[in-house]
Structures are given as structure tokens and as C-alpha cells.
C-alpha positions as CSV (number, residue, x, y, z in Angstrom):
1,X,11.2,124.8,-3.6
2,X,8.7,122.4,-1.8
3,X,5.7,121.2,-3.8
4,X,2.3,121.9,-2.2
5,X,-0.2,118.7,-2.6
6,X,-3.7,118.8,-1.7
7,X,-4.2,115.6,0.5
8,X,-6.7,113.3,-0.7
9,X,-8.7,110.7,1.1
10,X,-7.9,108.8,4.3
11,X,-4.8,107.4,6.2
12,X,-5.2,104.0,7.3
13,X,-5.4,105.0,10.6
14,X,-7.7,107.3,10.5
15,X,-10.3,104.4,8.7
16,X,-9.1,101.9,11.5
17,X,-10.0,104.5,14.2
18,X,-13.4,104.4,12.1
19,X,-13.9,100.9,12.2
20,X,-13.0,100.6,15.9
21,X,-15.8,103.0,16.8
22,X,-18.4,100.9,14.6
23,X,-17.1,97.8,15.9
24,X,-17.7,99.1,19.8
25,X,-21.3,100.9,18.5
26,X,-22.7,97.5,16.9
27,X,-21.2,95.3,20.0
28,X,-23.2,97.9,22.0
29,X,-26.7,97.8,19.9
30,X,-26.9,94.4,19.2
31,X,-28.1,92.6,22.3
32,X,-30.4,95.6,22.9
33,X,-32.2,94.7,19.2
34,X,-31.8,90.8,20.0
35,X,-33.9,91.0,23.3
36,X,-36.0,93.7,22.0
37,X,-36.7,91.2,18.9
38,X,-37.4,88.4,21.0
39,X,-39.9,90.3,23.5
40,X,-41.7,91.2,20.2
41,X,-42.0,87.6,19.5
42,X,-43.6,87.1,22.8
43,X,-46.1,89.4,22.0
44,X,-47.1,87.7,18.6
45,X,-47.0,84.2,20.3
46,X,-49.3,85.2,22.7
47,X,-51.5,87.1,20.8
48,X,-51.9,83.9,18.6
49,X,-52.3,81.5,21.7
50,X,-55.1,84.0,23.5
51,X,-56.8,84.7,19.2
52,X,-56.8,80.6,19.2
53,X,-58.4,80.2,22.7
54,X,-61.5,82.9,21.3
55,X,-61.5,81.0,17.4
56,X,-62.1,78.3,19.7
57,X,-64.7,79.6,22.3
58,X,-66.8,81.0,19.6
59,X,-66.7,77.2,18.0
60,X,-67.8,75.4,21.1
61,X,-70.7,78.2,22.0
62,X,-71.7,77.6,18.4
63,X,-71.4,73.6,17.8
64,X,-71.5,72.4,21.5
65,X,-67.8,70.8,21.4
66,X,-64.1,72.4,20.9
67,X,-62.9,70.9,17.7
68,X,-60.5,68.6,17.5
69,X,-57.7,71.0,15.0
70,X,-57.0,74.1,14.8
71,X,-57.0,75.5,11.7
72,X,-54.2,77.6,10.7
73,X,-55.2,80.6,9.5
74,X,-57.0,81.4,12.7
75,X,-53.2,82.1,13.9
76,X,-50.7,82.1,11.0
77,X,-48.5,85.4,10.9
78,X,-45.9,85.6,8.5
79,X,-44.1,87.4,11.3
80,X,-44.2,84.6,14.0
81,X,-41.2,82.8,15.3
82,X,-43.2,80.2,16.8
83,X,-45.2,77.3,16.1
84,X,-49.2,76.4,17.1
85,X,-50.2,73.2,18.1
86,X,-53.5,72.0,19.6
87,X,-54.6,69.1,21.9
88,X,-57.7,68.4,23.2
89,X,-60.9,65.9,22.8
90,X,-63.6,67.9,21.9
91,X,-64.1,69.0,25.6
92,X,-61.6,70.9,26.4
93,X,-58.3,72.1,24.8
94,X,-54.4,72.7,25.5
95,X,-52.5,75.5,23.2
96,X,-49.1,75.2,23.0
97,X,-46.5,77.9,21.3
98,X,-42.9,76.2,20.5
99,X,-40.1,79.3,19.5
100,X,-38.8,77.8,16.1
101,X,-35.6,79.5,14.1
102,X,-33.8,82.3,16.5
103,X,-36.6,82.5,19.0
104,X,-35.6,78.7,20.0
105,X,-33.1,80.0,22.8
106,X,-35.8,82.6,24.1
107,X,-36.4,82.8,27.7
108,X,-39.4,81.7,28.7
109,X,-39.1,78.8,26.1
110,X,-42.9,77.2,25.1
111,X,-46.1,78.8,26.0
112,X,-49.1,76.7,26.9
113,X,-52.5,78.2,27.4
114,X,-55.2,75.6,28.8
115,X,-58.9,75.8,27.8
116,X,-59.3,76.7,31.9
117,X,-57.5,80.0,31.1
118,X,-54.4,78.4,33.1
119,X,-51.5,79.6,31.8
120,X,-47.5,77.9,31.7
121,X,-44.3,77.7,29.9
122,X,-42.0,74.5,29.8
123,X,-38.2,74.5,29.2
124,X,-37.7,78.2,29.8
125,X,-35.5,79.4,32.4
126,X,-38.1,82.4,33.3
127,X,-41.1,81.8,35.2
128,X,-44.7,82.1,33.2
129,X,-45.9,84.8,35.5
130,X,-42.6,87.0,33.9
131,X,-43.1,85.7,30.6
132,X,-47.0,85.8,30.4
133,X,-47.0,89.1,32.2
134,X,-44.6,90.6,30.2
């Protein structure tokens, strides 16, 4: 007389099969995320470079000269992968954006924004006309 015996759980191949499948789904997803990630980056850095350009507009149509710092709450986000810097002499200004952390190896690399309304990247392998009108 054969015993009957309800099966329980998994065979090892059957949760290697499993894995397999994540493995390929994740390899799959996560360049997709990483790029979308970084293009929302973009977006912050530039909001934060064209918010700074207005702070700074509305200073010099009040008080007759850009000032010489940019304060940082006029573009801190908690959010932001990037870092704002200022130059300028009081008559005219040059923003810069520099991707910090994972947003270093981004694609259109720093974003400047002159007080002209000229706008550039340096050390990015994309032109600024893809990143800025992106």
C-alpha cells in the first residue's frame, strides 16, 4: 500500500525558475527608472536655475544691482541632485547647476544659465539645446 502525501511548498527548481524571471524583470526596469530619475532631476535643476534668475530679477528691479549671493532658500529642494552656485558683480550674473551624488554621470552634465537668458551645459556629452529643451 502506497502512502498518499499532500505536497507542501516549493521544489528548488520551481523557486530558481522564480528568481530567473525577477532577475530578467528588474535587469529590464532598471535603466528605464535610472533615466526616468535622472530626466526628473533635470527638471528640478532647471526649475531652480530659471526660480534663481526671477529671485534675482525682482532684486535688481527693486535695489538697482543683482546681488552678489544667492541665498539658498530661494532654490533649496530637499529633492535636488544638484548644486547652485552664483557669479556675478552686481551687474550681471552667471547660474550654474553641478549634478552631485548619482546625477554626477548625467548627460548633459552642468547647467549654466547667464543673466542674458543664454543658456549652456559644460562636461556633458548632450548638447544644451537637448538638455535645456528637454
Amino acid at each position: 500500500m502506497k502512502s498518499c502525501r499532500a505536497q507542501l511548498g516549493f521544489t528548488l527548481t520551481e523557486l530558481l525558475t522564480v528568481l530567473a524571471i525577477i532577475g530578467v524583470l528588474s535587469s529590464l526596469a532598471l535603466p528605464s527608472f535610472q533615466q526616468s530619475h535622472q530626466r526628473s532631476q533635470r527638471t528640478l535643476a532647471k526649475t531652480a536655475l530659471l526660480k534663481s534668475a526671477h529671485w534675482l530679477e525682482r532684486s535688481v528691479s527693486s535695489h538697482g544691482a543683482y546681488p552678489v549671493a544667492l541665498p539658498e532658500a530661494v532654490w533649496f529642494s530637499p529633492d535636488l541632485r544638484y548644486r547652485i552656485s552664483m557669479t556675478g558683480d552686481g551687474s550681471t550674473f552667471i547660474l550654474k547647476a553641478v549634478p552631485t551624488g548619482g546625477q554626477a554621470s548625467d548627460a548633459c552634465g552642468e547647467w549654466i544659465l547667464h543673466a542674458t537668458g543664454e543658456r549652456e551645459v559644460q562636461n556633458a556629452t548632450l548638447s544644451a539645446d537637448k538638455c535645456w529643451g528637454s
